[in-house]
C-alpha positions as CSV (number, residue, x, y, z in Angstrom):
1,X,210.7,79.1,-86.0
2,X,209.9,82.4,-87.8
3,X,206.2,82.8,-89.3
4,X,207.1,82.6,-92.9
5,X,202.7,83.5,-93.6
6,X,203.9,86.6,-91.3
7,X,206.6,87.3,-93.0
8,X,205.3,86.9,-96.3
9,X,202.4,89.8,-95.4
10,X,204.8,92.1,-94.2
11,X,207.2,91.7,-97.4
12,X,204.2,92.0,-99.5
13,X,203.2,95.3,-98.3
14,X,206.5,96.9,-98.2
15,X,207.7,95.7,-102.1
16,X,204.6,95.3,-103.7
17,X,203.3,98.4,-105.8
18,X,207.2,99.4,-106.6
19,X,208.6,100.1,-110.2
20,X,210.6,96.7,-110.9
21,X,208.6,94.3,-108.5
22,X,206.0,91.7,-109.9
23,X,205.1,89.9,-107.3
24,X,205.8,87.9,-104.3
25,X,205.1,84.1,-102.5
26,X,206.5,81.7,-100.4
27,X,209.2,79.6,-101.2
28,X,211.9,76.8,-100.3
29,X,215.5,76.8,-100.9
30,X,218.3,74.5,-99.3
31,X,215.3,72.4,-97.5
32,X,214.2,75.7,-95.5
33,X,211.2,78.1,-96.1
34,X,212.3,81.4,-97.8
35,X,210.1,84.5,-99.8
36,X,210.4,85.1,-102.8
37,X,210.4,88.5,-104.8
38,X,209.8,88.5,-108.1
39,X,211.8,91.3,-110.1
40,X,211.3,92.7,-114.1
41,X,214.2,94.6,-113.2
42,X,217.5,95.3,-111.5
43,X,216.4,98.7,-110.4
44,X,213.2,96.2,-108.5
45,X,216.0,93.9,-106.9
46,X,217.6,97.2,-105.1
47,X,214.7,97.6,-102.7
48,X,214.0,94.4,-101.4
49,X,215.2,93.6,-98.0
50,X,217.7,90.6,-96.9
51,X,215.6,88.6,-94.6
52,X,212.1,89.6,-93.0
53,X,210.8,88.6,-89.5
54,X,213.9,85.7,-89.7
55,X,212.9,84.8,-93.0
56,X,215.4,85.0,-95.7
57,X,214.6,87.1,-99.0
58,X,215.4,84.9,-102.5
59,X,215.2,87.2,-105.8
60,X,214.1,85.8,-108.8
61,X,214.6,87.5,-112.0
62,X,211.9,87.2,-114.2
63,X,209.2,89.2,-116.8
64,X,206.1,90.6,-115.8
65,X,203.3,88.7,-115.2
66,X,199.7,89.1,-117.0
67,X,196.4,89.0,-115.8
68,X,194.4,86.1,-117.3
């Protein structure tokens, strides 16, 4: 079984920072662990990888998030 915690570090570090991306976490879909990328923008959704360490890659389209 991948390390999704792994996997979620490594994604992190590669996406985060980049024009279109707003954040990152771990996720389920279909009953399996997946990471999730959180895009503002379609230009965002471009660099984000299919899977990392074994772990699929789920985009989510959304705004960008504010500091409380």
């Amino acid at each position: 079984m991948p390390d999704v915690k792994a996997a979620h570090r490594e994604l992190t570090g590669k996406v985060m920072g980049r024009p279109g991306i707003s954040g990152t976490a771990i996720g389920e879909k279909a009953g399996k662990p997946c990471l999730l990328v959180y895009v503002s923008d379609s230009k965002g959704a471009s660099i984000v990888p299919k899977k990392v360490g074994g772990v699929p890659v789920v985009i989510e389209k959304t705004g960008g998030f504010n500091r409380l």
